[in-house]
C-alpha positions in Angstrom: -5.8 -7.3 9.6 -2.4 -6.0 10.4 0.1 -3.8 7.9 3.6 -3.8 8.0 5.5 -0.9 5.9 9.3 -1.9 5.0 12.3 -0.4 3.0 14.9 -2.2 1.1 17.4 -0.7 -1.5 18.5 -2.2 -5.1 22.3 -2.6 -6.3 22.7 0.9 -8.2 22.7 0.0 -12.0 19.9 1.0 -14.5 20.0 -2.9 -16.2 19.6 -4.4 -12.6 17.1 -2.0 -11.9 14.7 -2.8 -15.1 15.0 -6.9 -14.7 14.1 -6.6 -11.0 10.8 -4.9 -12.8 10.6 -7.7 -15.6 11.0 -10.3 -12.4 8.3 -8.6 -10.8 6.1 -8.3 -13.6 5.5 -12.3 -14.1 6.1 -13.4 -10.8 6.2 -16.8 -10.6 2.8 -18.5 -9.1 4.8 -20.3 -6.3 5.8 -17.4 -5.1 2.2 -15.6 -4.8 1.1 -19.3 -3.2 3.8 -19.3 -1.1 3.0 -16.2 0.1 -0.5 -16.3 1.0 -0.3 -19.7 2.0 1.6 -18.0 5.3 -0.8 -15.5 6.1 -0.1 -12.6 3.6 -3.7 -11.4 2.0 -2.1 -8.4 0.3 1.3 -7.1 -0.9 2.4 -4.1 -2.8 6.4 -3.1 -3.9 6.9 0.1 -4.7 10.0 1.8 -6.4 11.9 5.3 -6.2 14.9 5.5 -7.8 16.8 2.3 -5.8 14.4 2.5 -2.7 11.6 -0.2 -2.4 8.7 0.3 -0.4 6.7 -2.6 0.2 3.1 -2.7 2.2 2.3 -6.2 3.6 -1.2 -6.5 4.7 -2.0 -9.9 6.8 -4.1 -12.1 9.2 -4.4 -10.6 12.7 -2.0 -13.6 14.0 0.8 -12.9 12.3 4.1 -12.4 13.6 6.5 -10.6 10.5 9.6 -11.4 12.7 9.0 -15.9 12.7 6.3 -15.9 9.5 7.6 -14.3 6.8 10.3 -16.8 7.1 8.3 -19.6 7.2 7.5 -18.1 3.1 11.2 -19.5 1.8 10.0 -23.0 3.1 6.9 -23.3 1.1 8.1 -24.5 -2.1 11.6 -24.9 -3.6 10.7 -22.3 -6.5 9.8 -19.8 -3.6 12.8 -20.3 -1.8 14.8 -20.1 -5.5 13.0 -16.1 -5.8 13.6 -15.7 -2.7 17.9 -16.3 -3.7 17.3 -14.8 -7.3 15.9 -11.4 -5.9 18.8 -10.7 -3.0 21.5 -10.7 -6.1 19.6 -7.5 -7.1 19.1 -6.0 -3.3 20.8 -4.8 -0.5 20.4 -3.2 2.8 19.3 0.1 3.3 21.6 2.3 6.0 18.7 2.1 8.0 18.5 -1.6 8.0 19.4 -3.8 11.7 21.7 -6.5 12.1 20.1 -9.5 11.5 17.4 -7.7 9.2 16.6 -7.8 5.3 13.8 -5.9 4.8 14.0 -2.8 7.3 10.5 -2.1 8.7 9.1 1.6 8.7 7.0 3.3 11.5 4.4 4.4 10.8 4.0 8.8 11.4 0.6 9.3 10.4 -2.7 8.3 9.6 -6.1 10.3 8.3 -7.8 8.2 10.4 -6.3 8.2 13.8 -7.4 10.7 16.1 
């Protein structure tokens, strides 16, 4: 199994803020197909203040750069999320050309020697 660790930021406003929540609360079942059906067995989103932190665990043979895009092609409700939830995000100063979600390095681990 492989994890990736990436950052994206929310648009600043407190009502954006909460309906990204409510979005994420009842995701829509396409969008949970859609994503394991390219490999994803785990994802988590976390939130501090307008910073999200999201842990993708998958298969051993998958590439984040070519499959995770392959996600937006699985169904048209999964490509519609996928255009609903950018109105509410944006690029973190960190964040590459070309890049949405700006992946983290990893710095430690317990069980690394």
């Amino acid at each position: 199994m492989k994890t990736f660790a990436m950052a994206l930021d929310l648009v600043d406003d407190p009502s954006s803020i909460e309906e990204y929540k409510e979005y994420h609360m009842n995701v829509w079942p396409e969008v949970k197909e859609g994503l394991l059906s390219i490999g994803i067995e785990d994802m988590e989103i976390y939130l501090l203040g307008d910073r999200l932190f999201m842990v993708v665990d998958t298969k051993d043979d998958f590439d984040i750069e070519t499959d995770f895009q392959r996600y937006t092609e699985s169904s048209e409700k999964a490509a519609e999320w996928d255009t609903l939830m950018r109105k509410f995000q944006k690029k973190t100063p960190f964040t590459n050309k070309g890049e949405w979600w700006a992946p983290m390095k990893r710095v430690f681990n317990l069980n690394t020697k």
